[in-house]
C-alpha positions as CSV (number, residue, x, y, z in Angstrom):
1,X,108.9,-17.2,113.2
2,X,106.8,-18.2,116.3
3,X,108.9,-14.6,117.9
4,X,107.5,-12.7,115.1
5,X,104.1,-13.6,115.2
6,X,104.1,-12.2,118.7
7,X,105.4,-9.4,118.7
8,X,103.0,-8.3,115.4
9,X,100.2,-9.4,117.8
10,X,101.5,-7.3,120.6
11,X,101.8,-4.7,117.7
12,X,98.1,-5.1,116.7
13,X,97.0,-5.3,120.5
14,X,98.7,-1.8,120.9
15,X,97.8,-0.5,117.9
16,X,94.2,-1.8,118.5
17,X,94.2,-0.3,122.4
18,X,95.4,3.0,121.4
19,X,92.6,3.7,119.0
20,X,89.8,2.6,121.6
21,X,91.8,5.1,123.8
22,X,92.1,7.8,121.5
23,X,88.4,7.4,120.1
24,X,87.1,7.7,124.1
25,X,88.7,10.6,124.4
26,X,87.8,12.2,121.3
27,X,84.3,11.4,122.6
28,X,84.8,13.3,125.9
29,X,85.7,16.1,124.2
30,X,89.8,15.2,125.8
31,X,91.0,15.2,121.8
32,X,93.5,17.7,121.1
33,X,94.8,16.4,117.4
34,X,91.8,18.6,115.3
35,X,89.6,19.7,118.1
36,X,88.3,23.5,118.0
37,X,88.5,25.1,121.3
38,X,85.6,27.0,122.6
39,X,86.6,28.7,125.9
40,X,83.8,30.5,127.6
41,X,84.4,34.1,128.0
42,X,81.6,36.3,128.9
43,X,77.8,34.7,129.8
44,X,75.6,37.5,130.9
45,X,71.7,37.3,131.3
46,X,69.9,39.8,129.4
47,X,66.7,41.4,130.5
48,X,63.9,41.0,128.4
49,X,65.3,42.7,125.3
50,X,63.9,42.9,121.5
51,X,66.9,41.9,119.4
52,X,66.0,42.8,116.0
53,X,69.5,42.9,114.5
54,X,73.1,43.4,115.9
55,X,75.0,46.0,115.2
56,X,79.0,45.5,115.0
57,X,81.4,48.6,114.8
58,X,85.6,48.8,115.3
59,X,86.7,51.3,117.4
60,X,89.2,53.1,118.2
61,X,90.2,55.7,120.8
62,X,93.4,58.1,120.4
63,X,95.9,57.9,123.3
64,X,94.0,59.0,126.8
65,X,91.0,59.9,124.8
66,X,87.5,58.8,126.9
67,X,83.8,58.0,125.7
68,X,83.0,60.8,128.6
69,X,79.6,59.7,130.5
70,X,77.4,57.6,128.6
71,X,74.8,54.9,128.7
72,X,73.3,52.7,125.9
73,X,69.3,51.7,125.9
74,X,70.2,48.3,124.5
75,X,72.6,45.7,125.7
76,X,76.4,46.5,124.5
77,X,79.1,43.5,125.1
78,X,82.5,43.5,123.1
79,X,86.4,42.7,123.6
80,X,89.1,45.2,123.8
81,X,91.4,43.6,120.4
82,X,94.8,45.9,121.5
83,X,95.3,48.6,124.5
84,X,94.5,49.1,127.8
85,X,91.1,50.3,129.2
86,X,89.4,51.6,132.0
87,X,86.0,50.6,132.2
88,X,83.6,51.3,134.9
89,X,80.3,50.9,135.5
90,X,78.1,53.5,138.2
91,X,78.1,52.1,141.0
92,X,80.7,49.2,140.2
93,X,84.4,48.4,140.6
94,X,86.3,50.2,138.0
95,X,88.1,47.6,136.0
96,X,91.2,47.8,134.1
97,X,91.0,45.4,130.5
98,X,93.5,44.8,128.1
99,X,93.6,43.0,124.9
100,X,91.5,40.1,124.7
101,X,89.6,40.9,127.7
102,X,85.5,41.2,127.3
103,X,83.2,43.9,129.0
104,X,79.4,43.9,129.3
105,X,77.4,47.2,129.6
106,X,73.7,47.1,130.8
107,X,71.0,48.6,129.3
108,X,70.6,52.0,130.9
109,X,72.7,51.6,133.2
110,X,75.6,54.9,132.8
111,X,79.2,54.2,132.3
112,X,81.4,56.3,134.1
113,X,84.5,55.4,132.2
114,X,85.6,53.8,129.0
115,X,89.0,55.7,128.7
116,X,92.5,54.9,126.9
117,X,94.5,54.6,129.5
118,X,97.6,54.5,127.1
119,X,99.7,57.6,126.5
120,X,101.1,56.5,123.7
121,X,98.8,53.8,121.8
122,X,95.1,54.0,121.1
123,X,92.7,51.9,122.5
124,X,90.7,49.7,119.9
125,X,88.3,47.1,120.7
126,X,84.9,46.1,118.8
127,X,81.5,46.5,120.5
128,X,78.4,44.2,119.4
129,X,74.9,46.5,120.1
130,X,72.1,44.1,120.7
131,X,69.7,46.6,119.3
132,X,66.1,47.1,117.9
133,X,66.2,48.9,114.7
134,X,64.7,51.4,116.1
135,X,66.8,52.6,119.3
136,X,69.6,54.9,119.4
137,X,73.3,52.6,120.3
138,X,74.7,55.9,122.4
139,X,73.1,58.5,125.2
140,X,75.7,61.2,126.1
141,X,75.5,62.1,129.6
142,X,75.9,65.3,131.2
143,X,77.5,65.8,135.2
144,X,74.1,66.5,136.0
145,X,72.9,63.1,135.1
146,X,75.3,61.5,137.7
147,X,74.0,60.2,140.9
């Protein structure tokens, strides 16, 4: 009898310690069992910006179709959802993203490319304008814009 009593308070004293263990963790954020995931993807500082609404659109680019030279007066961010992109910048590294990947494009600032690089698959990802009501999301460039 005196064997069983033991080992249920060694039982207890385990069952006791885990808990604490498992409830410090869950406080530290370490707890897997239900937790929701938030992995940080994209932090960019916007410039002083009037944010009256934001505007959310799907799109989708045939096979090696481009947006051709462009810029946007309002902040544009978004994720590519399935294909492969090349995205550039002026005046930056071109960048090649692929689903799941995010992209920032500055206000005002032209983008050189935003092309399908895909022969055979479009391009779809989903772009979030930060926009006044107000402004246009989309300025076509000509060549004789570039720099």
């Amino acid at each position: 009898m005196k064997y069983i009593q033991i080992h249920l308070s060694m039982f207890f004293a385990v069952i006791f310690f885990s808990f604490i263990l498992s409830e410090n963790a869950a406080a530290q954020g370490n707890d897997t069992r239900d937790s929701i995931i938030r992995k940080k993807l994209l932090l960019v500082d916007i410039p002083e910006t009037k944010v009256a609404h934001i505007d959310i659109r799907e799109i989708i680019l045939k096979p090696l179709q481009q947006t051709g030279y462009h810029k946007h007066p309002i902040p544009v961010t978004g994720y590519i959802v399935s294909g492969t992109c090349l995205f550039q910048v002026e005046g930056e590294q071109s960048k090649t993203l692929h689903a799941g990947d995010v992209y920032y494009e500055p206000v005002n600032h032209p983008i050189k490319h935003f092309d399908n690089l895909s022969a055979e698959q479009p391009l779809k990802f989903i772009s979030y304008y930060l926009t006044d009501k107000n402004e246009r999301l989309i300025i076509k460039l000509t060549p004789k814009h570039k720099q």
